[in-house]
N, C-alpha and C positions, 0 to 999 in steps of 0.2 A: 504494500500500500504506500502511498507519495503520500507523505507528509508535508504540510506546508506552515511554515511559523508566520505570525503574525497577521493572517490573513482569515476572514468570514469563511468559513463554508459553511453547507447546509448538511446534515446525516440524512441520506436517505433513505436510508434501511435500518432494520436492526430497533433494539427498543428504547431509540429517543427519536426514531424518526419523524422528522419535520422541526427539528430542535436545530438551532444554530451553535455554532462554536468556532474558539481561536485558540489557536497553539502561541503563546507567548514566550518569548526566551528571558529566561529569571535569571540569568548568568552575573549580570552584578549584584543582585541581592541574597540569592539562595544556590547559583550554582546550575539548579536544574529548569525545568520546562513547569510553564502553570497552563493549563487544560480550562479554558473557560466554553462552559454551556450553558444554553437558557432557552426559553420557548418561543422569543420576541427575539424576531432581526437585530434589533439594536443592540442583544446580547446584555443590555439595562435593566427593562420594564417588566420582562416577564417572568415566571420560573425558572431559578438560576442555581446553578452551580462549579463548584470550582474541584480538581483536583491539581495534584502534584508530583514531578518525577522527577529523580532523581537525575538524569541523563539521558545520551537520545537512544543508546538501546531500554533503557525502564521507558521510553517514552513510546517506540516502537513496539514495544510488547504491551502497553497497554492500550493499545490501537487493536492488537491482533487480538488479544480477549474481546475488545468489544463484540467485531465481527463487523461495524458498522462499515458502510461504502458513504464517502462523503463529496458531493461536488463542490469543490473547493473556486468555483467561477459564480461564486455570491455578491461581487463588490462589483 
C-alpha cells in the first residue's frame, strides 16, 4: 500500500469507510508518524480520532492490519 504523509485521503473500504485521514510526520516532537481520522472532510468537525507510531515500518504495518484501501486524490 503507498503511503502518503501529510496529505487528505478518503478510506474506502474497510471499517471506517467514508472517514477521512492524514499521515502527519511527528519527527520533531515524538520521532514517529501521528495517524489522524475523522468522519468530516475537514478532518475538525466530525468524529475524530488520532493514533501513533513509532516509525515508518510501525506505521506500515498498521496500514496493513487495517486492510483499509484509501484514495489519497482528496485535496
Amino acid at each position: 500500500m503507498s503511503l502518503v504523509i501529510g496529505k487528505k485521503g478518503l478510506i474506502t473500504n474497510g471499517d471506517m469507510q467514508g472517514w477521512y485521514l492524514r499521515i502527519d510526520d511527528d519527527y520533531q516532537n515524538t520521532g514517529g508518524f501521528l495517524i489522524i481520522y475523522n468522519s468530516s472532510s475537514n478532518l475538525l468537525s466530525g468524529v475524530g480520532y488520532d493514533d501513533w507510531v513509532e516509525n515508518k515500518a510501525a506505521l506500515q504495518d498498521f496500514f496493513e492490519e487495517s486492510c483499509w484501501t484509501i484514495d489519497w486524490n482528496e485535496d
